[in-house]
Biopython code that builds the backbone (N, CA, C, O; Angstrom):
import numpy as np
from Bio.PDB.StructureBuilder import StructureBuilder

atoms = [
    (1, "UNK", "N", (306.341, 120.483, 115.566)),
    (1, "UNK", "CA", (306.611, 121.751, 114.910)),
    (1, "UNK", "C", (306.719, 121.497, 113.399)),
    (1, "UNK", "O", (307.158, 120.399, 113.057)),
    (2, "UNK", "N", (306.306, 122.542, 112.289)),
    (2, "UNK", "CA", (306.170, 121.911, 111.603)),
    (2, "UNK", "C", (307.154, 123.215, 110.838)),
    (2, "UNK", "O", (307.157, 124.417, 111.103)),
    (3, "UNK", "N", (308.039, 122.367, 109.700)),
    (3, "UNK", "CA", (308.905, 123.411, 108.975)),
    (3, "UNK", "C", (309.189, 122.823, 107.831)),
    (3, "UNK", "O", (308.829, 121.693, 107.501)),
    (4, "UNK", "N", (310.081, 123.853, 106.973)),
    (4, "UNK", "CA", (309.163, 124.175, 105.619)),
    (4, "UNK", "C", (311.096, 124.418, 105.046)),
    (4, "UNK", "O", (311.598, 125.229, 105.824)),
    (5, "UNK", "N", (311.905, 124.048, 104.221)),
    (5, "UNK", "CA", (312.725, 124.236, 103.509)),
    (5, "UNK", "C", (312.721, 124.746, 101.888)),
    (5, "UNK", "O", (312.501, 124.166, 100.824)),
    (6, "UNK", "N", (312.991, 125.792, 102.171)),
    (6, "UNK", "CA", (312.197, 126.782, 101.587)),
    (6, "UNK", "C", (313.333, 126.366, 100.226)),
    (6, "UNK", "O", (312.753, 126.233, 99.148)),
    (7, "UNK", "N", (314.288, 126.237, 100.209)),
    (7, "UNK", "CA", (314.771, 126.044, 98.710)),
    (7, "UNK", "C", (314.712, 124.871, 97.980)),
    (7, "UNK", "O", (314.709, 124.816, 96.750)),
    (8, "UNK", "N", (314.646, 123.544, 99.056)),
    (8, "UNK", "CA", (314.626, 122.201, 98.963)),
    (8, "UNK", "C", (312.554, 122.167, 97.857)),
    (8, "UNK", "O", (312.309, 121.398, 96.928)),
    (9, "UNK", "N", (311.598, 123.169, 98.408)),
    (9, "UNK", "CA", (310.316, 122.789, 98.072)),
    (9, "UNK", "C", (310.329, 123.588, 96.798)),
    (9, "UNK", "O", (309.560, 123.299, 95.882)),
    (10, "UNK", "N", (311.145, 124.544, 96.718)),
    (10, "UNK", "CA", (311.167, 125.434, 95.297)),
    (10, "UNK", "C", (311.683, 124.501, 94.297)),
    (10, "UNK", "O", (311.190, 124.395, 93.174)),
    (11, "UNK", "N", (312.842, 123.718, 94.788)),
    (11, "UNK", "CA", (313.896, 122.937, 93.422)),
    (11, "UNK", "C", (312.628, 121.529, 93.341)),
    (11, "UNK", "O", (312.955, 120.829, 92.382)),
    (12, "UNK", "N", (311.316, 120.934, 94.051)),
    (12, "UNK", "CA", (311.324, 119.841, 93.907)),
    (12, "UNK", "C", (309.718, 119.947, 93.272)),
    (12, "UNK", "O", (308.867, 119.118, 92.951)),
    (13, "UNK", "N", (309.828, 121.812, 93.284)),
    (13, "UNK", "CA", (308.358, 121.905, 92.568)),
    (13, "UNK", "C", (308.722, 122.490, 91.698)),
    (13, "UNK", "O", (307.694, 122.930, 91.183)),
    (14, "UNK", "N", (309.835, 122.932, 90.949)),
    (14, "UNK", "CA", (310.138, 123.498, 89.713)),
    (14, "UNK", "C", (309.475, 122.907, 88.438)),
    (14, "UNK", "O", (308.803, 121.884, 88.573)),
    (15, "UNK", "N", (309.606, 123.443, 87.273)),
    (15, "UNK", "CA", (309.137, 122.820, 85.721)),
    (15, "UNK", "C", (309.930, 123.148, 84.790)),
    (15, "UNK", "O", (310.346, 124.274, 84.518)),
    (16, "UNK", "N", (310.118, 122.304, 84.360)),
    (16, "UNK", "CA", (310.628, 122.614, 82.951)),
    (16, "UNK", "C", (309.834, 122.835, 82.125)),
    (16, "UNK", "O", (308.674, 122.439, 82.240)),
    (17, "UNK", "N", (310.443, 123.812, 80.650)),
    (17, "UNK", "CA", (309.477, 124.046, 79.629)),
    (17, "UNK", "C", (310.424, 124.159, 78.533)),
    (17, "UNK", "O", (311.112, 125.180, 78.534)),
    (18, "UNK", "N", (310.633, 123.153, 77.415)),
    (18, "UNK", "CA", (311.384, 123.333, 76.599)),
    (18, "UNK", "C", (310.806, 123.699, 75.414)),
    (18, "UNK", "O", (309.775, 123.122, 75.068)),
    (19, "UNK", "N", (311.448, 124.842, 74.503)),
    (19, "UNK", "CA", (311.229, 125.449, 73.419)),
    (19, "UNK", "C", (312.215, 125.345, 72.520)),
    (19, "UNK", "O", (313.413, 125.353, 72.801)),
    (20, "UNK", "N", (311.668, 125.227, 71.243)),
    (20, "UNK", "CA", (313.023, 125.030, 70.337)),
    (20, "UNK", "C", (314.020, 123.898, 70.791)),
    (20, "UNK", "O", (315.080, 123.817, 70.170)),
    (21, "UNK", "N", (313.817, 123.169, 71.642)),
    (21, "UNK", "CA", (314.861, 122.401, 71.856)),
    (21, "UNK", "C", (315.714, 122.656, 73.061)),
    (21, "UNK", "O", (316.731, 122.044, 73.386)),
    (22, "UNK", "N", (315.225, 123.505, 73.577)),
    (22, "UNK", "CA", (316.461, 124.047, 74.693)),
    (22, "UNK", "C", (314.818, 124.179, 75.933)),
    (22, "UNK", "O", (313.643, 124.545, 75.928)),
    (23, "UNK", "N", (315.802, 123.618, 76.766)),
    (23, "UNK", "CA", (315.072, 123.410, 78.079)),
    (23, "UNK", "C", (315.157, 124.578, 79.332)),
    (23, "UNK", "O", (316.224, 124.928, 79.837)),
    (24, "UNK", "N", (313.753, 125.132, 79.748)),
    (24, "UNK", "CA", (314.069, 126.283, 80.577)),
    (24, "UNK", "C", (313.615, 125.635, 82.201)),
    (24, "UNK", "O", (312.639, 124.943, 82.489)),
    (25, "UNK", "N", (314.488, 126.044, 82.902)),
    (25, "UNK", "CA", (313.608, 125.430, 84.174)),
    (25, "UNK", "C", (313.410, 127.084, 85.112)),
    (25, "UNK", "O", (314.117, 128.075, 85.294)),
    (26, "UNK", "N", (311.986, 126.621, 85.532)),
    (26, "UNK", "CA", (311.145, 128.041, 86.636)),
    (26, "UNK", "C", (310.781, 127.178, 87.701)),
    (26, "UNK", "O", (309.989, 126.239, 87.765)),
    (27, "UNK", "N", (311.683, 127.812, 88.674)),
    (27, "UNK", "CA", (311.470, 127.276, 90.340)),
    (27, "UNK", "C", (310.425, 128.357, 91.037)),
    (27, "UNK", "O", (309.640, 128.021, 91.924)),
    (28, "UNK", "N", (310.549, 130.013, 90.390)),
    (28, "UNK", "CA", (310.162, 130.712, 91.225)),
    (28, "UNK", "C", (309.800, 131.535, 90.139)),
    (28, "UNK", "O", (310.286, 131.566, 89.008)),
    (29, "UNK", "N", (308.454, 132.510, 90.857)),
    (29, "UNK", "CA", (308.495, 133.937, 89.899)),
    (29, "UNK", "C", (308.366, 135.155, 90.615)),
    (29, "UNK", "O", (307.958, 135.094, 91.775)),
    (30, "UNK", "N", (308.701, 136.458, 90.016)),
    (30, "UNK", "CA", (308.164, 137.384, 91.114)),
    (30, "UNK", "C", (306.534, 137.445, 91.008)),
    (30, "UNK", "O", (305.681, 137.098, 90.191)),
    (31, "UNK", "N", (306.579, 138.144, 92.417)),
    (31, "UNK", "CA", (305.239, 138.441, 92.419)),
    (31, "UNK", "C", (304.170, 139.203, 91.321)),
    (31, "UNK", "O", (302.980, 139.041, 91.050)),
    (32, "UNK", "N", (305.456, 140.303, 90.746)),
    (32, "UNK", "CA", (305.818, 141.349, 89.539)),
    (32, "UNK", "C", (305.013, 140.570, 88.539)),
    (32, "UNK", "O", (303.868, 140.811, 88.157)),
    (33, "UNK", "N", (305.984, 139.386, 88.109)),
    (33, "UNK", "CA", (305.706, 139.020, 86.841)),
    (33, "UNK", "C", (304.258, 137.494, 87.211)),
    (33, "UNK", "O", (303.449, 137.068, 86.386)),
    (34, "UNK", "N", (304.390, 137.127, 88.403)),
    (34, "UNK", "CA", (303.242, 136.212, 88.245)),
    (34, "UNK", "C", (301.570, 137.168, 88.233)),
    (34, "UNK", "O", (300.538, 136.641, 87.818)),
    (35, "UNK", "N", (301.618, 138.336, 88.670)),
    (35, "UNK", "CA", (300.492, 139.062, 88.163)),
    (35, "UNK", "C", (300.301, 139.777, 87.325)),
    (35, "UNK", "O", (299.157, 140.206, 87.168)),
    (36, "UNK", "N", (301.444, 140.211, 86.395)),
    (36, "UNK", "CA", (301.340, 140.659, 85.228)),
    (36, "UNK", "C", (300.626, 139.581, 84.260)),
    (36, "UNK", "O", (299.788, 139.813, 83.389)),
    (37, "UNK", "N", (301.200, 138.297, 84.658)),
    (37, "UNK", "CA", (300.695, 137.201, 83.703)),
    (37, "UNK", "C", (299.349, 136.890, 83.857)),
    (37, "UNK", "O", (298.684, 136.592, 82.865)),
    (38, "UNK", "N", (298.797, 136.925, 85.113)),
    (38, "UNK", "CA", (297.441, 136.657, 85.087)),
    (38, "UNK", "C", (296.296, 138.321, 85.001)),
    (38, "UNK", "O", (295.168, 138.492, 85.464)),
    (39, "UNK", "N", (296.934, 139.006, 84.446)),
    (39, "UNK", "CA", (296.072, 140.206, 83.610)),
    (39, "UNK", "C", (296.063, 139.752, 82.319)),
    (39, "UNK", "O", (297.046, 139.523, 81.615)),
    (40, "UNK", "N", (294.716, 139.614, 81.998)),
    (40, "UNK", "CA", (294.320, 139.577, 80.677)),
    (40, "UNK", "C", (295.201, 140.396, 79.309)),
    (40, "UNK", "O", (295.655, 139.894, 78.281)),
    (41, "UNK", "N", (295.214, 141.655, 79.727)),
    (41, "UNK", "CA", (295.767, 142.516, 78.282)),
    (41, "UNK", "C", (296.885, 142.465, 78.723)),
    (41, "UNK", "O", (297.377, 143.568, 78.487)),
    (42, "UNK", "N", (297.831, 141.648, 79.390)),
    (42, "UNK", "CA", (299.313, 141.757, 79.196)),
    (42, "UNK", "C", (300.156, 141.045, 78.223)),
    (42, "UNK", "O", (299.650, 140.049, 77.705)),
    (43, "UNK", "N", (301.285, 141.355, 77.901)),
    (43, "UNK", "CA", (302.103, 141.141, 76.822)),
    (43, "UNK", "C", (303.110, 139.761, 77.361)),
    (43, "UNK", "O", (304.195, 139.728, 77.941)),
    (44, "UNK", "N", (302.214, 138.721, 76.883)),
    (44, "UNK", "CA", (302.421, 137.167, 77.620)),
    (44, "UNK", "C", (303.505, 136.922, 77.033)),
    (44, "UNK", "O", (304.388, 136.443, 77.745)),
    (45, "UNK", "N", (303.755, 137.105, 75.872)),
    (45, "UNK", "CA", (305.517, 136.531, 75.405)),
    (45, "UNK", "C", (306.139, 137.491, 75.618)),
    (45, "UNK", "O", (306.969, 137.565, 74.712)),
    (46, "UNK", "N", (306.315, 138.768, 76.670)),
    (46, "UNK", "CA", (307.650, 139.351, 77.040)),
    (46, "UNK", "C", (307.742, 138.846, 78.372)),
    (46, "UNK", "O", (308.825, 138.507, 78.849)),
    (47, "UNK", "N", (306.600, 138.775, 79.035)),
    (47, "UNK", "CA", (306.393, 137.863, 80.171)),
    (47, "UNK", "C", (306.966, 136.760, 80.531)),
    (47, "UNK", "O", (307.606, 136.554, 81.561)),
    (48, "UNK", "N", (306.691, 135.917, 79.518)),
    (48, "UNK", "CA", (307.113, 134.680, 79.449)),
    (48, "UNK", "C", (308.997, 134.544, 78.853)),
    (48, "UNK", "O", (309.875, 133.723, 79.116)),
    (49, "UNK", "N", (308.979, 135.320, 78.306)),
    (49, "UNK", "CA", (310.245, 135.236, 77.974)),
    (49, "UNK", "C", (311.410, 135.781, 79.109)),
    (49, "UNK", "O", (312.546, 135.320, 79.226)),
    (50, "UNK", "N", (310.727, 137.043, 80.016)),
    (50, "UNK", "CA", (311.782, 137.054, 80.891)),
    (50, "UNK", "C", (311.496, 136.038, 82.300)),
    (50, "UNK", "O", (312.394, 135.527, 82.969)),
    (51, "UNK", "N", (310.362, 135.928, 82.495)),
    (51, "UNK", "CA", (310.327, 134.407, 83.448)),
    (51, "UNK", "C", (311.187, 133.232, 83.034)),
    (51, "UNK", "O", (311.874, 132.693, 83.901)),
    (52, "UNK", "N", (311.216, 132.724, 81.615)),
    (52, "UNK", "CA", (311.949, 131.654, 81.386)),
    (52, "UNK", "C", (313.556, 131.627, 81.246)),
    (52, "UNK", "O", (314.309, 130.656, 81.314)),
    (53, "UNK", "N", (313.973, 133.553, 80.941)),
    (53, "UNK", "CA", (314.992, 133.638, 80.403)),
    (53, "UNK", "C", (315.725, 133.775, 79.482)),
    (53, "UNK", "O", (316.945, 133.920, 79.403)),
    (54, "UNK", "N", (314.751, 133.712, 78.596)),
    (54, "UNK", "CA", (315.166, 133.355, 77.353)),
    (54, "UNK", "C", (314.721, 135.095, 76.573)),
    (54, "UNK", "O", (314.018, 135.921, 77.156)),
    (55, "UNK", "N", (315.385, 135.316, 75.080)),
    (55, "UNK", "CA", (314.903, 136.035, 74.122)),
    (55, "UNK", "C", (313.552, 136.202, 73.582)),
    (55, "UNK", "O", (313.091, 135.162, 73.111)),
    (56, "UNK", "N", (312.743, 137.301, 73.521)),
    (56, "UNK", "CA", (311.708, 137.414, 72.999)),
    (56, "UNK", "C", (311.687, 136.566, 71.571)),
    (56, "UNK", "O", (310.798, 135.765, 71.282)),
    (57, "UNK", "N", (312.595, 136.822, 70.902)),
    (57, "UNK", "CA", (312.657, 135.920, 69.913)),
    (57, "UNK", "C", (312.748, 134.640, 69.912)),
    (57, "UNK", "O", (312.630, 134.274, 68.742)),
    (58, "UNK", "N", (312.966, 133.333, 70.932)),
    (58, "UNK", "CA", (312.811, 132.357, 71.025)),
    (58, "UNK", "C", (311.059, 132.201, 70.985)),
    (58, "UNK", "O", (310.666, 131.133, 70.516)),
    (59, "UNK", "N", (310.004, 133.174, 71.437)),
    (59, "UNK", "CA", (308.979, 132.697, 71.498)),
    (59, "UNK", "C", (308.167, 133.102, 70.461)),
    (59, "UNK", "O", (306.942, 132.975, 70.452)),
    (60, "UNK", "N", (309.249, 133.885, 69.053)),
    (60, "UNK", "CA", (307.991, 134.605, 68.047)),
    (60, "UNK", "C", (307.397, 133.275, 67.131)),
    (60, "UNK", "O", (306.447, 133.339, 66.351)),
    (61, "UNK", "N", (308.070, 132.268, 67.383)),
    (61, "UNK", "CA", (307.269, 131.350, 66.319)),
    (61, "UNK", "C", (305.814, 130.846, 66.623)),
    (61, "UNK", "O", (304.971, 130.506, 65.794)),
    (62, "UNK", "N", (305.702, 130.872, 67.974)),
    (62, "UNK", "CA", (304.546, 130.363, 68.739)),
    (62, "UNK", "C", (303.517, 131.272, 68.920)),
    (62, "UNK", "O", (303.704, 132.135, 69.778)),
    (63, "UNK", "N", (302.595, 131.274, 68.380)),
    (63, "UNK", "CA", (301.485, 132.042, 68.366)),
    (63, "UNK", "C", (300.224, 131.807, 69.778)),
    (63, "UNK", "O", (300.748, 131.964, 70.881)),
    (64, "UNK", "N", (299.063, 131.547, 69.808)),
    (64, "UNK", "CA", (298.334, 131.979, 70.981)),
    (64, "UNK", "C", (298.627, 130.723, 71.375)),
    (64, "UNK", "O", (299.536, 130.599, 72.195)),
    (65, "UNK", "N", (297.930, 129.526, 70.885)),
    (65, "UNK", "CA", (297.828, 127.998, 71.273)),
    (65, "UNK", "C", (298.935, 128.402, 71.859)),
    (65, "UNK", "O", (298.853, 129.145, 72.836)),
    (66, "UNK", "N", (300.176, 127.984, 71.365)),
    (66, "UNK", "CA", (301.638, 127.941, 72.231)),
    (66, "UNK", "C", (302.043, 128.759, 73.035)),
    (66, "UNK", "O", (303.087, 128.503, 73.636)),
    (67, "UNK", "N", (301.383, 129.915, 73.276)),
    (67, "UNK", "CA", (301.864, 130.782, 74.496)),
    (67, "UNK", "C", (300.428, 130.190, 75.853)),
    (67, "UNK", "O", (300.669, 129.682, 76.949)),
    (68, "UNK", "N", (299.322, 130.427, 75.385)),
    (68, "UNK", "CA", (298.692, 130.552, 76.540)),
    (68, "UNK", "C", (299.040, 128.521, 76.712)),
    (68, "UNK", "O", (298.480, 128.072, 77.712)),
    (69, "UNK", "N", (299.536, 127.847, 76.195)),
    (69, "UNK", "CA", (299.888, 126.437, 76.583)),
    (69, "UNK", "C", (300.732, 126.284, 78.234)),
    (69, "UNK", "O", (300.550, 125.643, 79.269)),
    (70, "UNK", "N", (301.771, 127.349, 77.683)),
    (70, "UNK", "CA", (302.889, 127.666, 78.754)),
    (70, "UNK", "C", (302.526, 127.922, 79.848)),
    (70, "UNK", "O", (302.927, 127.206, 80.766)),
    (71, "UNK", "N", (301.513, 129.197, 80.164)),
    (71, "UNK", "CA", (300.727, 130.157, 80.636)),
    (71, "UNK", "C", (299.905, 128.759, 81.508)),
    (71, "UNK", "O", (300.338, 128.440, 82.616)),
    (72, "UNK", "N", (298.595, 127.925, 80.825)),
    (72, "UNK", "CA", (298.279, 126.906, 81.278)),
    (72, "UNK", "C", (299.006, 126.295, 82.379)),
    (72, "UNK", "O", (298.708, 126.343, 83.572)),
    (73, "UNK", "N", (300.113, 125.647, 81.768)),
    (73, "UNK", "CA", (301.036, 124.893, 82.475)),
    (73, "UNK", "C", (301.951, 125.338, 83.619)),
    (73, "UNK", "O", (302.293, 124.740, 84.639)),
    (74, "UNK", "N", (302.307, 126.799, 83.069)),
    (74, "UNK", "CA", (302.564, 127.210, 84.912)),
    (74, "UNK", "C", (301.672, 127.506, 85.989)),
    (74, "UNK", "O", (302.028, 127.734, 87.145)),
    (75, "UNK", "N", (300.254, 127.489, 85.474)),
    (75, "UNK", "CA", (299.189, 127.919, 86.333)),
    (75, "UNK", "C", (298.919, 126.476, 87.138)),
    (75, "UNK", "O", (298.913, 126.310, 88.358)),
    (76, "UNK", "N", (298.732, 125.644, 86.255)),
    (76, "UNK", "CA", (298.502, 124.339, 86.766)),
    (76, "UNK", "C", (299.527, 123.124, 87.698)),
    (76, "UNK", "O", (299.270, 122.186, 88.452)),
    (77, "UNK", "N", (300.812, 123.774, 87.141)),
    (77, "UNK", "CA", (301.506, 123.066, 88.026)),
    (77, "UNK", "C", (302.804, 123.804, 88.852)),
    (77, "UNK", "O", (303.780, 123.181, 89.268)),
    (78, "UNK", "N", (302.610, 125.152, 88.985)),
    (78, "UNK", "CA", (304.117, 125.731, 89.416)),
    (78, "UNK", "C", (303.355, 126.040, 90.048)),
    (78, "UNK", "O", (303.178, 125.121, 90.848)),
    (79, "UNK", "N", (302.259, 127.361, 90.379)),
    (79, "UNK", "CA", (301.260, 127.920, 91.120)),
    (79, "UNK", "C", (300.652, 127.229, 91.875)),
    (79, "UNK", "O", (301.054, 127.129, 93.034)),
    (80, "UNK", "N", (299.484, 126.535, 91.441)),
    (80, "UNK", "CA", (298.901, 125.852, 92.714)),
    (80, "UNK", "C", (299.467, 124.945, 93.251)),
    (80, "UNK", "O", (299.046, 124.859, 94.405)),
    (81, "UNK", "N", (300.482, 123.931, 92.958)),
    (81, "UNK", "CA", (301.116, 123.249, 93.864)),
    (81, "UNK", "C", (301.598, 124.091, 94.960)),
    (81, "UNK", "O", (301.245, 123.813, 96.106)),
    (82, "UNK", "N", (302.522, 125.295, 94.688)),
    (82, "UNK", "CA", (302.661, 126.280, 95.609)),
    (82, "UNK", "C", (301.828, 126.359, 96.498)),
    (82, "UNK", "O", (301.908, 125.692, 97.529)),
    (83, "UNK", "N", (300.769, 127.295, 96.216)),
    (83, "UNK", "CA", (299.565, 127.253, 97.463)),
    (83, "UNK", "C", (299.053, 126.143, 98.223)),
    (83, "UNK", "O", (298.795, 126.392, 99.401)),
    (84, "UNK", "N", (298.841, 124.922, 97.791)),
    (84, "UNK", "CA", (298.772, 123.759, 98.254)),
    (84, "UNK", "C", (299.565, 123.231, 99.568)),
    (84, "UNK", "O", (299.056, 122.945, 100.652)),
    (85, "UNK", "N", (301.103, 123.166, 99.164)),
    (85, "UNK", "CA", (302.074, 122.683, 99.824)),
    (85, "UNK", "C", (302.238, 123.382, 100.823)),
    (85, "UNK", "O", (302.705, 122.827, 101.818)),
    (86, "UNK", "N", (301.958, 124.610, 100.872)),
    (86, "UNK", "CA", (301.997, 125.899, 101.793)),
    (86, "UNK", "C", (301.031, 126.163, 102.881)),
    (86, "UNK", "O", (301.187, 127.021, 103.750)),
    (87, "UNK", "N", (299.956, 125.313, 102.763)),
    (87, "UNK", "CA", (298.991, 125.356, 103.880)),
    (87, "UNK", "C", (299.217, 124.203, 104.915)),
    (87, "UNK", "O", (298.488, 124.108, 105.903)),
]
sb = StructureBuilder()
sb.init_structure("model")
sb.init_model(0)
sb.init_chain("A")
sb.init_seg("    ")
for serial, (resi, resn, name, xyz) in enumerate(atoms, 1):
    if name == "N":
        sb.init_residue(resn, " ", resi, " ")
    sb.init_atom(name, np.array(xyz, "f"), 0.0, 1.0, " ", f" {name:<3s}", serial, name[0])
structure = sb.get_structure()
């Protein structure tokens, strides 16, 4: 039988993403905000800012490079590990 600990695989696929110095960790997203993010014309640093937690203003210094970086990096390693581990 095969089973699946559902909080144990969230905490051991989480990421960190530190900005400014201060470290955010994302175990999970809603469904809400993980498809808002992958629409093109959406507003990626309010996005990103309430996924991480943080103030819109922690992310005004960072312009495209540094947002779609983030964006990158949760696609590549929060997301598809997800789907992966899950089959």
């Amino acid at each position: 039988m095969k089973k699946i600990d559902l909080d144990q695989f969230l905490d051991e696929n989480a990421v960190e993403i530190t900005i400014a110095g201060k470290p955010y960790t994302i175990r999970d997203l809603s469904l809400e905000d993980g498809e808002a993010l992958a629409k093109e014309d959406s507003d990626k640093k309010a996005i990103l800012a309430k996924i991480l937690g943080c103030s819109l203003e922690a992310l005004e210094p960072y312009g495209a490079i540094g947002i779609m970086k983030i964006v990158t990096y949760l696609n590549e390693n929060l997301l598809p590990s997800t789907s992966q581990q899950a089959t």
